[in-house]
C-alpha positions, 0 to 999 in steps of 0.5 A: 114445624111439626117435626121440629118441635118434636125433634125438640121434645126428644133431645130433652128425653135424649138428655134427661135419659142419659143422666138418669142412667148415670145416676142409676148406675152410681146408685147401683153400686150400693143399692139394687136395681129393684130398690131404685125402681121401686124408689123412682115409682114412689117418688114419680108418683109425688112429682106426678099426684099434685097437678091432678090436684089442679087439673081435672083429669080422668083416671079411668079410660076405655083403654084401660087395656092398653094403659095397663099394657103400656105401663107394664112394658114400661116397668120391665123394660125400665127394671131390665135397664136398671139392672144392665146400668149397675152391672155393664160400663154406662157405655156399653149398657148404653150401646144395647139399649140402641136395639130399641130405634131398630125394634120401634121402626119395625113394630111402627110399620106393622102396627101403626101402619106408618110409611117407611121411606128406604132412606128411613130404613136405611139410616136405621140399619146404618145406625144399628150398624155403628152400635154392632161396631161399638159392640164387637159381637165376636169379643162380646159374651151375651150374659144376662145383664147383656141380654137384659139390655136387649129385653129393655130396648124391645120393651122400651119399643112395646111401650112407645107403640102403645104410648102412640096408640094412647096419645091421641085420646088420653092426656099425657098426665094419664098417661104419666099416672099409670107407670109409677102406680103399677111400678110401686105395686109390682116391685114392692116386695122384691124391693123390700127383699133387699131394702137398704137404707139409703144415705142422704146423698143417695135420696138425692140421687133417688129424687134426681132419677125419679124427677128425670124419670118423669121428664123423659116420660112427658117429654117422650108422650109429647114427642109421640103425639106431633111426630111419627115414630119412624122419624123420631127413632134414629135421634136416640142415637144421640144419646151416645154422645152423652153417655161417652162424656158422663162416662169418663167424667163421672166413672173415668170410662175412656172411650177405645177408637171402635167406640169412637167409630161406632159413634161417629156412624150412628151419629152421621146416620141421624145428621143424614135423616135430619138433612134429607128432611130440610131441617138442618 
């Protein structure tokens, strides 16, 4: 059951991402990637500072160290992922980011010492393997925005071991409160660098990817907290799915038949997980 509920936690996450990053990616083409974090930490903060008006909860925590060190992950690896979005097609930004179950499986096993079943290994390496094919290394040039991708998945997998290691004695509002406090101060300045005024659709777009930013957040946190990360990684795969439907509707992206192929290994990797562990 326990599984079940966190394999529910993270299809939302799975979902709320995929839409975030098309919005980025439509706001990109007028704004810059820093202004648009800076603008998801601002606005986040207002969505997350109300409830702590309602319900008490502690600011300061005895892992102070590790908040700080799991909110800083957090904002590099999400200004790394802006940047690819707003300049890579949504698929193949999407395709890096899918390093990031690979790196969480490793980092799990070498510091929170979860058991690593072979089949667990075996799914993930075959999932990776249908990003490679969806890739295509040899006709693929790793330029920065590529290379920013991969930085974004590992520091994706940086902060969710922390996020792991934070759960079990710190609230998830805490753990949602640091994020955006330390985006805003960090970004600040480069944000104001290249400050354009955004039109009254792009605030709704801001508000969109500030909103599904806080979603994925608590959702990713409460995943984390019922089920382990060995299990949860593969079902990130999924998110292809998604990217290649809002790719042709909304940036008429046409997936090519490597693509296709690639997507339909990473998502029978993660069905096979899925059975093996009588949930299906």
């Amino acid at each position: 059951m326990h599984r079940l509920t966190g394999m529910g936690w993270m299809v939302t996450v799975v979902v709320g991402m995929t839409i975030q990053s098309a919005l980025v990616k439509w706001l990109g083409e007028t704004l810059s990637s820093v202004q648009i974090l800076w603008l998801r930490g601002a606005v986040g903060l207002f969505f997350v500072l109300p409830i702590f008006t309602f319900r008490q909860v502690r600011f300061y925590s005895h892992g102070l160290k590790r908040h700080f060190l799991r909110a800083l992950a957090g904002v590099l690896s999400m200004a790394c992922w802006f940047y690819a979005l707003t300049e890579l097609p949504l698929a193949e930004a999407t395709s890096y980011s899918f390093a990031m179950p690979l790196f969480l499986t490793v980092l799990a096993w070498a510091f929170l010492g979860e058991k690593l079943k072979w089949q667990t290994w075996l799914a993930t390496v075959i999932g990776f393997s249908g990003v490679l094919i969806i890739m295509r290394p040899d006709s693929v040039t790793l330029g920065l925005a590529a290379l920013a991708g991969l930085a974004a998945a590992f520091l994706h997998a940086v902060a969710a071991i922390l996020i792991k290691t934070l759960a079990s004695s710190e609230s998830a509002l805490a753990l949602l409160l640091y994020f955006p406090v330390l985006a805003i101060v960090v970004f600040l300045f480069p944000a104001m660098s290249v400050w354009i005024s955004p039109t009254p659709t792009e605030w709704i777009g801001l508000v969109g990817v500030a909103a599904l930013g806080v979603q994925t957040q608590w959702g990713f946190i409460q995943a984390c907290r019922i089920s382990d990360m060995t299990f949860l990684a593969p079902f990130d795969y999924s998110r292809l799915l998604f990217a290649l439907v809002l790719g042709y509707l909304l940036f008429s992206e046409l997936p090519d038949f490597w693509t296709l192929a690639g997507a339909a290994v990473v998502v029978g990797s993660t069905l096979y997980v899925v059975k093996r562990d009588h949930l299906l």
